[in-house]
LOFILO-92370 format. One record per residue (C-alpha): residue number from 1; residue in three letters; chain; x, y, z. Coordinates in steps of 0.5 Angstrom, whole numbers. Example, Ala and Ser with C-alpha at 12.3 -4.5 7.8 and 13.67 -1.06 7.14 Angstrom:
ATOM   n res chain     X     Y     Z
ATOM   1 ALA     A    25    -9    16
ATOM   2 SER     A    27    -2    14
end
This chain:
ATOM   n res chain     X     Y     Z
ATOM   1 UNK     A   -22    44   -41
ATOM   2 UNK     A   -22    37   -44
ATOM   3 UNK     A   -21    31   -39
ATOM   4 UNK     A   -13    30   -40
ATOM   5 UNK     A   -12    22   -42
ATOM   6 UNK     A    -7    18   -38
ATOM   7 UNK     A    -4    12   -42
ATOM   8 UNK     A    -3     6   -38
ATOM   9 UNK     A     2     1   -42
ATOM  10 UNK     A     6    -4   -41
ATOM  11 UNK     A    11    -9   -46
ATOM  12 UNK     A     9   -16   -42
ATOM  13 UNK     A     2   -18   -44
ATOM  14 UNK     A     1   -22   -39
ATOM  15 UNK     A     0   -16   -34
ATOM  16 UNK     A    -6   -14   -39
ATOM  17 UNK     A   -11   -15   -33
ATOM  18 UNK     A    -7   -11   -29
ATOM  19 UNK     A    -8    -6   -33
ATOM  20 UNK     A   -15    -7   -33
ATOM  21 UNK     A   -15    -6   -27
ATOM  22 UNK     A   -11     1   -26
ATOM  23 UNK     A   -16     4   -31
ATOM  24 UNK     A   -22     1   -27
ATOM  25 UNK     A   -19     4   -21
ATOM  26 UNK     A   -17    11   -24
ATOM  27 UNK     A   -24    11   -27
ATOM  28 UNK     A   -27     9   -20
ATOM  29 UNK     A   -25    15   -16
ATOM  30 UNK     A   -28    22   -18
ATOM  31 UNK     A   -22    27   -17
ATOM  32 UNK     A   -17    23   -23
ATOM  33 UNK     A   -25    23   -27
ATOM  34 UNK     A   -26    30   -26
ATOM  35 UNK     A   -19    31   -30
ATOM  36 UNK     A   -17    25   -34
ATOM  37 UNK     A   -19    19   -37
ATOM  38 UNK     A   -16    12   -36
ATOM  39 UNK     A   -13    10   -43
ATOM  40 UNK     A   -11     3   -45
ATOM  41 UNK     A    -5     3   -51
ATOM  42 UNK     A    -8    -4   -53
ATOM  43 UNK     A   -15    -1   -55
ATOM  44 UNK     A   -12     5   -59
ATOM  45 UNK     A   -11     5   -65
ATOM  46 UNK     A    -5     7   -68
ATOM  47 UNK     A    -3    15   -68
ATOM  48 UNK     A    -1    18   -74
ATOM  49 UNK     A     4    22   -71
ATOM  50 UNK     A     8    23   -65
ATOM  51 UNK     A     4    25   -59
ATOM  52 UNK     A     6    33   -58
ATOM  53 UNK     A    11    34   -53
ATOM  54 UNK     A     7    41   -48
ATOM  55 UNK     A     3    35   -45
ATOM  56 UNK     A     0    38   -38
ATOM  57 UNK     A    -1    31   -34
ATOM  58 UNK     A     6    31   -31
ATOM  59 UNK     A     5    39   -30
ATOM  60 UNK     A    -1    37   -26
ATOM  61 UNK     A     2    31   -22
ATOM  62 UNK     A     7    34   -20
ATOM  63 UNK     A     4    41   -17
ATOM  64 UNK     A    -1    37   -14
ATOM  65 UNK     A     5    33   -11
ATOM  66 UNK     A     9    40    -8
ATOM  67 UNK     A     2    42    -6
ATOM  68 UNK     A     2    35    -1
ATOM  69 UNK     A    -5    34    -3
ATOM  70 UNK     A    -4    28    -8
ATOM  71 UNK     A    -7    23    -3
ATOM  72 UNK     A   -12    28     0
ATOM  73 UNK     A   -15    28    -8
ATOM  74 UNK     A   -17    20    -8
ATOM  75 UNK     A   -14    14    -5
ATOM  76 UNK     A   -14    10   -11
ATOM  77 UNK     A    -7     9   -12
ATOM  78 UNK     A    -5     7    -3
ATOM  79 UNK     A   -10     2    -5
ATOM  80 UNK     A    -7    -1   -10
ATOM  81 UNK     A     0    -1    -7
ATOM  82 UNK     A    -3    -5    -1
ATOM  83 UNK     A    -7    -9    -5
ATOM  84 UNK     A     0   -11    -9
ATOM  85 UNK     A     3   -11    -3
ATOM  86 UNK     A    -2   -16     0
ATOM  87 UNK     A    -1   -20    -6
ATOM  88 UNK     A     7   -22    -5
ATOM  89 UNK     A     8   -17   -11
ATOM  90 UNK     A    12   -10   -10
ATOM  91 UNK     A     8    -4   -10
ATOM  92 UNK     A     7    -1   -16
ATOM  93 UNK     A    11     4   -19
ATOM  94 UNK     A     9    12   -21
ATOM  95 UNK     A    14    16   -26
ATOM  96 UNK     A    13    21   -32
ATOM  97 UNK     A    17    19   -40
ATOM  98 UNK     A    15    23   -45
ATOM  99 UNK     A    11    27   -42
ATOM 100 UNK     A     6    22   -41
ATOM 101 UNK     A     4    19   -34
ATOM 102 UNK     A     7    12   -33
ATOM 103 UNK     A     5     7   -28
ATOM 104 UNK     A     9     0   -28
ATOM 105 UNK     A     6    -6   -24
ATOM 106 UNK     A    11   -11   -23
ATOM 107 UNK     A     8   -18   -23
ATOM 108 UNK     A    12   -24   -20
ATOM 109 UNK     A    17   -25   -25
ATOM 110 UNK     A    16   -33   -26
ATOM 111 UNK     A    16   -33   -18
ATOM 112 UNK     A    10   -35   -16
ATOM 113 UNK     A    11   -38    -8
ATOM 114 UNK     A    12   -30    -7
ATOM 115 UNK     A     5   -29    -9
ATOM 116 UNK     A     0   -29    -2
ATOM 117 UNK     A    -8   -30    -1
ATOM 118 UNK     A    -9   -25     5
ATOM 119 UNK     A   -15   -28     8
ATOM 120 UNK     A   -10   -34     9
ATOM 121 UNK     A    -5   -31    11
ATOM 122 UNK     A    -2   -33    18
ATOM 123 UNK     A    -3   -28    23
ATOM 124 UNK     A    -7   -21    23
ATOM 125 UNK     A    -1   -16    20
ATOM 126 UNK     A    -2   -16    13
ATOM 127 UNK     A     5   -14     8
ATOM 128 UNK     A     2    -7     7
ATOM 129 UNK     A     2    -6    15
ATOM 130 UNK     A     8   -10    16
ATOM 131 UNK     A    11    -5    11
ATOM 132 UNK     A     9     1    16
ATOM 133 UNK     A    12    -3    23
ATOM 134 UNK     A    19    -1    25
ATOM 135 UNK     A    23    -7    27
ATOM 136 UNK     A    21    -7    34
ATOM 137 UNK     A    14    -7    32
ATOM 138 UNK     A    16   -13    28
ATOM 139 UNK     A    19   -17    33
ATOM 140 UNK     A    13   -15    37
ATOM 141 UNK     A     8   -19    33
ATOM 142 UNK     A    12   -24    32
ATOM 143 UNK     A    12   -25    40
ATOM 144 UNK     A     5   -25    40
ATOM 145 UNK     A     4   -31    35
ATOM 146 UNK     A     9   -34    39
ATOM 147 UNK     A     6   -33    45
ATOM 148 UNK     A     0   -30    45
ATOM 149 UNK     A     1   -24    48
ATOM 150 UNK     A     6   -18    49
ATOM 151 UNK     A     9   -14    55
ATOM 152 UNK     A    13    -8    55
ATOM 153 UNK     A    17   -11    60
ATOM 154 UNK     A    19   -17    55
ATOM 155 UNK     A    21   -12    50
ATOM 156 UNK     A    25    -8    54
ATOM 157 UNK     A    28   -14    56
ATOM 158 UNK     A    29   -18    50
ATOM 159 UNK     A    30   -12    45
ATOM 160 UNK     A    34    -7    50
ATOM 161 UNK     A    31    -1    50
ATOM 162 UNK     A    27     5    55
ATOM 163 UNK     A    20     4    58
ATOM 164 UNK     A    18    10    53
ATOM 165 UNK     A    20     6    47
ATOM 166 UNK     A    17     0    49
ATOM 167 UNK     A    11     3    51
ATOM 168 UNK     A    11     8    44
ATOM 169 UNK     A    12     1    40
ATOM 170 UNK     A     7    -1    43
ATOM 171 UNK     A     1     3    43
ATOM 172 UNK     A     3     5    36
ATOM 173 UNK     A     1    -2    34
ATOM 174 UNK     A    -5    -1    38
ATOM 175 UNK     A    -6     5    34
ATOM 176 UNK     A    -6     2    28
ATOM 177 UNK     A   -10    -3    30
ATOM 178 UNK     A    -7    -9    30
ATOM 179 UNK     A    -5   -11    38
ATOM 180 UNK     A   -10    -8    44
ATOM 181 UNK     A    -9    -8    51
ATOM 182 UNK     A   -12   -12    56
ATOM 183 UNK     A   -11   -10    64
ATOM 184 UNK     A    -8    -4    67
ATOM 185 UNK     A    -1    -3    71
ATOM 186 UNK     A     5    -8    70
ATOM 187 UNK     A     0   -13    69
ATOM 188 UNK     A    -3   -11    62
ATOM 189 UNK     A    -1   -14    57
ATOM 190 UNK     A    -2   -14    49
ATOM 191 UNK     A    -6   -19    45
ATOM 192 UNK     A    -8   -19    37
ATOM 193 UNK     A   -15   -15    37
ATOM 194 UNK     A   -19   -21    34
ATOM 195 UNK     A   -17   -26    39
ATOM 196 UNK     A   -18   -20    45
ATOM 197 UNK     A   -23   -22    49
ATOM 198 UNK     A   -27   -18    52
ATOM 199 UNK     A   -26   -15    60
end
């Protein structure tokens, strides 16, 4: 079967390197590569004719999508999404028109204060984790900027909640490896991993 080609298109030129780079990212992962090739509208020449509607790419997107193993085929699009997201953009938007499969990336509209540089970012917590945190966790990382580490004894006091909920939020931003915990019993407490030091 020949690969299927996906047009990646947008009405904004200035988005042009956006879209370079989605090409890039489909064409860089092996499982899209096995089925489709990535195809610019600005590098094509016109058609002669209508695309023909019995189009297979919103057919195989949307099985691979009631299968549940769209992101077990490749990671390209959740790195995308993070990266987007880790620049003050919004995340990237995936849909289906006419039978083609569309991917939108919304620049910052003239809005260039929102753009962010991560490296420079303050803090550890990128947007795209930040994303992920419940409203507790966020309210956690923003003690532990302010004062350098966490307790659950301080979020059980300052964000009225159980122990239980306290320790899950806790361990969840552990987990995602964003706090790590220093000490034992009621003397532990929670500081940003790259300013743990070691004990």
């Amino acid at each position: 079967m020949n690969p299927l080609r996906i047009f990646i298109s947008s009405v904004q030129k200035e988005l042009e390197l956006e879209r370079a780079a989605v090409a890039g990212l489909i064409s860089s992962d092996p499982f899209p590569l096995q089925h489709c090739v990535p195809v610019l509208f600005e590098k094509e020449p016109p058609a002669a004719r209508p695309a023909p509607r019995g189009y297979l790419a919103p057919l195989i997107a949307q099985t691979l999508a009631t299968l549940g193993v769209m992101e077990q085929r490749g990671s390209g699009f959740a790195r995308m999404q993070d990266a987007m997201l880790n620049h003050g953009l919004d995340a990237p938007k995936l849909s289906q028109e006419d039978g083609y499969f569309v991917v939108t990336l919304a620049g910052p509209a003239g809005n260039y204060d929102r753009l962010k540089v991560p490296a420079g970012a303050s803090g550890p917590v990128t947007p795209a984790m930040e994303a992920q945190l419940n409203e507790r966790q966020r309210k956690a990382v923003a003690e532990v900027l302010a004062a350098g580490s966490i307790s659950s004894g301080w979020m059980i006091k300052n964000l009225k909640i159980t122990y239980d909920t306290a320790n899950r939020d806790l361990i969840g931003l552990a987990k995602m490896n964003i706090l790590v915990r220093q000490g034992r019993g009621r003397a532990s407490k929670y500081v940003f991993v790259s300013t743990n030091s070691p004990r």
